[in-house]
Legacy VTK file of the C-alpha trace (Angstrom):
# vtk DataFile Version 3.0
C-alpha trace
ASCII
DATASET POLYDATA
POINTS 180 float
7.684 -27.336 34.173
8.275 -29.950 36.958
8.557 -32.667 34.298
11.377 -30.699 32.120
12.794 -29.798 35.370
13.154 -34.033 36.377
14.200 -34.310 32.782
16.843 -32.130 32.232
18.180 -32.597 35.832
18.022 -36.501 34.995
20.142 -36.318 31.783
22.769 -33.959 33.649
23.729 -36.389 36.126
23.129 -39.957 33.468
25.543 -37.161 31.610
28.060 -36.284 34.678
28.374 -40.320 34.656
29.478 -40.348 30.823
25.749 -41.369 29.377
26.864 -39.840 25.921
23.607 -40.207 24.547
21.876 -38.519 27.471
24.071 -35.623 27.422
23.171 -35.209 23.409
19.432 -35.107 24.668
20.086 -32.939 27.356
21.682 -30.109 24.933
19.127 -30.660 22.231
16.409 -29.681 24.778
18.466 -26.643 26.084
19.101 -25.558 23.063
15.446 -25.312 22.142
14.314 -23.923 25.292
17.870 -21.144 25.715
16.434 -19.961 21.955
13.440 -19.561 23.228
14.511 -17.457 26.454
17.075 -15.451 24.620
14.760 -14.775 21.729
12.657 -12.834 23.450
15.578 -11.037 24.809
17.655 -10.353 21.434
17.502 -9.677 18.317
17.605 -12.983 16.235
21.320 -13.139 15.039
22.375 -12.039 18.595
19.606 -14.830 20.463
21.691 -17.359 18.224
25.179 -16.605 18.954
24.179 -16.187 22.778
22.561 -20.065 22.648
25.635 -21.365 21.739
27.701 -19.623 23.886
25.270 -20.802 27.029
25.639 -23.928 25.479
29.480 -23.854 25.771
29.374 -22.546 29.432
27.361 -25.297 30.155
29.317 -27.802 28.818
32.574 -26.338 30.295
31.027 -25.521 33.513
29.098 -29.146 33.955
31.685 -30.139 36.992
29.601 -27.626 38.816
26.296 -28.448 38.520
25.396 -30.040 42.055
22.512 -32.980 41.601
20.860 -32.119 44.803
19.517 -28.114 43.593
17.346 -27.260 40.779
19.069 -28.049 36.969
16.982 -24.914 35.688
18.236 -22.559 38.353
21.743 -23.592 37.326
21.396 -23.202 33.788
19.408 -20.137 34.145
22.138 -18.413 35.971
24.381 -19.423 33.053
22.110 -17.881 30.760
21.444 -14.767 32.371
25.118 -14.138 32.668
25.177 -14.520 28.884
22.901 -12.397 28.062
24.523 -9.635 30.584
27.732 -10.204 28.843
25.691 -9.567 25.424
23.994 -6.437 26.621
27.647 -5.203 27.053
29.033 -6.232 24.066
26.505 -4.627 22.257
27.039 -1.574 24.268
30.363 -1.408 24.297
29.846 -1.447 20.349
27.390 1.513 20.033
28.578 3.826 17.408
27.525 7.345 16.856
27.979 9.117 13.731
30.917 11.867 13.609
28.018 14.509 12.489
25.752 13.755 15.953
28.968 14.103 18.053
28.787 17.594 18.758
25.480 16.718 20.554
26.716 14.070 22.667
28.453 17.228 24.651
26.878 19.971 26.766
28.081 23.362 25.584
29.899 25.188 27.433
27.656 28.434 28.399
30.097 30.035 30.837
30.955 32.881 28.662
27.890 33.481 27.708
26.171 33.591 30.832
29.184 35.853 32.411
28.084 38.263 29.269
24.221 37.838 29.657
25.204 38.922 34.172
27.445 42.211 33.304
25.482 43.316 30.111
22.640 43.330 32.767
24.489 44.802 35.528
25.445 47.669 33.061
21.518 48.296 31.711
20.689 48.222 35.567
22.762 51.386 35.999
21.094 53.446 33.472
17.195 55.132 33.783
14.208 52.561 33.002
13.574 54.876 30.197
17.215 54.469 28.453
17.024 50.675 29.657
14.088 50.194 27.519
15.184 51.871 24.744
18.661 49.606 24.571
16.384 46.316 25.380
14.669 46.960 22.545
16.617 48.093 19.829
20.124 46.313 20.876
18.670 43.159 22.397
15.394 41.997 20.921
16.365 43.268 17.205
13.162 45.805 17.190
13.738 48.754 14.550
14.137 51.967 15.390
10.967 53.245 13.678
8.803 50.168 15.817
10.195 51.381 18.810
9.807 55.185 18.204
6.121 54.226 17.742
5.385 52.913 20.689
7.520 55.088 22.670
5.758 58.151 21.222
9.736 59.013 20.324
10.845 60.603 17.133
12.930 58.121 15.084
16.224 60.315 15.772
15.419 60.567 19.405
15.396 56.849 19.785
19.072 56.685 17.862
20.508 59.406 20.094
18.745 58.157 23.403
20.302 54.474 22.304
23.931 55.887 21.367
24.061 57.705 24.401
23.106 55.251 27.203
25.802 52.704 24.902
27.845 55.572 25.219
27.645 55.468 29.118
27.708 51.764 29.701
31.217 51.848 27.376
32.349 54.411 29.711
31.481 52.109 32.649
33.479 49.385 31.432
36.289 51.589 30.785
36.247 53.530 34.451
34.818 56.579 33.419
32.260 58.371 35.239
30.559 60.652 32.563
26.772 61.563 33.609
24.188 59.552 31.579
LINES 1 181
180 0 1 2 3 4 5 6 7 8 9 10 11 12 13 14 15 16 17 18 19 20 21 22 23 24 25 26 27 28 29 30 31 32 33 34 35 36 37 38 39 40 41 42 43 44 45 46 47 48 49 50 51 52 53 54 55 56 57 58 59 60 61 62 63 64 65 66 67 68 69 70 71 72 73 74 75 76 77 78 79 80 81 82 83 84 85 86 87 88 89 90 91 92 93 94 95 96 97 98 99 100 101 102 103 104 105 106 107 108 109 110 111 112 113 114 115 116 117 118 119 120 121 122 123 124 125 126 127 128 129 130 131 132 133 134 135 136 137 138 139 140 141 142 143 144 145 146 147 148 149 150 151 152 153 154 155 156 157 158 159 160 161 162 163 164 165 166 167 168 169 170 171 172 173 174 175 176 177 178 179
């Protein structure tokens, strides 16, 4: 690396004092060794464009280079700012189909959740026994008959035990005080 770092540092100043045919060396060396750092950075098409556009910088940004640092540290700054300004552009660029834009968004669970707090607060008011019965049937979708089984309930029981404590937690809501 110490000999391509004389080399290249060589032909940049023979270069800087018009050497025409240095300079042509110079950038035929860069560009095989800027296609081999941005290929393993890019995908092919976007390692090529970002070569030549180093290779530009370089060119326009030559009055800069100071003979007394490191060439590679100078054109490796270049580079790296390339390939930055690449990782944007492809970013910027990033398209997501209209029919995966809905989950690109949180959903808004306010209104739920403000149902979920006062459907509880209303089952909290009525007996364990009634609460059950109205978990069961109303919230976890069980039948009537499963429930009447494993409550030892008739089936008609169930349905009047379920209407009633709805019955009560309606009568909540509206500001009624009817026993439960």
């Amino acid at each position: 690396m110490i000999a391509q770092e004389t080399q290249y540092r060589d032909w940049m100043v023979a270069a800087l004092s018009g050497d025409g045919a240095s300079y042509r060396m110079l950038l035929t060396a860069l560009t095989r060794h800027l296609r081999g750092y941005f290929s393993r950075r890019l995908d092919p098409a976007a390692a090529e464009d970002a070569v030549q556009e180093c290779l530009i910088a370089i060119h326009t940004r030559r009055a800069t280079y100071d003979p007394t640092l490191p060439f590679t540290a100078w054109m490796h700054g270049i580079a790296r700012y390339k390939l930055i300004d690449e990782y944007r552009r492809v970013k910027r660029r990033a398209l997501v189909p209209l029919d995966a834009a809905p989950d690109l968004f949180a959903q808004d669970e306010t209104e739920a959740a403000t149902a979920r707090r006062d459907v509880n607060l209303l089952l909290a008011r009525l007996s364990d026994a009634k609460q059950g019965l109205v978990r069961q049937v109303k919230l976890d979708g069980d039948s009537i008959a499963e429930v009447a089984a494993r409550s030892g309930m008739s089936e008609s029981a169930v349905k009047v035990s379920v209407h009633r404590a709805i019955k009560s937690m309606g009568d909540e809501v509206r500001g009624g005080d009817e026993n439960r």
